[in-house]
C-alpha atoms as one frame of an Amber mdcrd trajectory, in Angstrom:
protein
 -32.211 -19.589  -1.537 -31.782 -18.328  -5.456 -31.901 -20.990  -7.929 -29.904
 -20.100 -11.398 -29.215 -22.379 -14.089 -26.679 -22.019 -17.085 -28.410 -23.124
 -20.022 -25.615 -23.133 -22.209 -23.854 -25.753 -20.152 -27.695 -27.794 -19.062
 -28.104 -30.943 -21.146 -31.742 -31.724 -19.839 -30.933 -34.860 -18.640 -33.839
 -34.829 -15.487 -30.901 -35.442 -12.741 -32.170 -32.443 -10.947 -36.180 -33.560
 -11.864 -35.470 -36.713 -10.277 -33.860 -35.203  -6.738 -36.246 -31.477  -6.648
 -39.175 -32.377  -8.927 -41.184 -29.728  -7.276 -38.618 -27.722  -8.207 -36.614
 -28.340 -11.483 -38.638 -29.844 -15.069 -37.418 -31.361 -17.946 -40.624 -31.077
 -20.144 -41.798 -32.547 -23.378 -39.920 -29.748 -25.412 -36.720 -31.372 -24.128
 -35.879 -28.000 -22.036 -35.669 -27.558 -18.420 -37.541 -25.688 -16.825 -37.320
 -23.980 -12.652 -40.675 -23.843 -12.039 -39.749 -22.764  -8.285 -36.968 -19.989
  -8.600 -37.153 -19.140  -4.386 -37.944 -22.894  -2.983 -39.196 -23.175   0.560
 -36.339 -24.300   2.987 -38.186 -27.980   3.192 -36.686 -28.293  -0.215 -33.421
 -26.834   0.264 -31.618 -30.189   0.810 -33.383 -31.362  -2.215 -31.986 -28.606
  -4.275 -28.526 -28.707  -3.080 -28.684 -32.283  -4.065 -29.495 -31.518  -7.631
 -26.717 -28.631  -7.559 -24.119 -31.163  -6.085 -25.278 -34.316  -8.632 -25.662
 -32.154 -11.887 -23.527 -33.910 -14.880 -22.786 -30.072 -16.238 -22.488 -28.123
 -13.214 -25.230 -25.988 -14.674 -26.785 -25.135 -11.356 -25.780 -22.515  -9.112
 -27.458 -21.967  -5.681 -26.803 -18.626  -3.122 -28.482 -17.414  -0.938
C-alpha cells in the first residue's frame, strides 16, 4: 500500500489523524504530515478509513 495526498485539495482538518494516527499528522504548523508513506497491512483498514472519510478527497491509496 502507497499513501499520496493532494495538498492542494487537504484542509488539515485531523479526520485522517483521528482514524490512522500512526500514520497521518496534523502538526502544530497546521500542515499534515504522512509520517508512514508504506504502512504495515495491520493498518491498512485504518488507512482506507481515512481515504474513504476524508472531507476533500485528498487521499489516494494503490497498491
Amino acid at each position: 500500500m502507497r499513501i499520496e495526498v493532494d495538498f492542494d485539495r487537504c484542509q488539515s482538518n485531523a479526520v485522517c489523524e483521528g482514524l490512522a494516527p500512526s500514520v497521518f499528522e496534523v502538526r502544530d504548523d497546521g500542515f499534515l504530515y504522512v509520517i508512514n508513506e508504506n504502512p504495515p497491512e495491520d493498518l491498512h483498514e485504518a488507512v482506507l478509513a481515512a481515504q474513504a472519510q476524508c472531507p476533500t478527497q485528498a487521499i489516494t491509496v494503490s497498491d
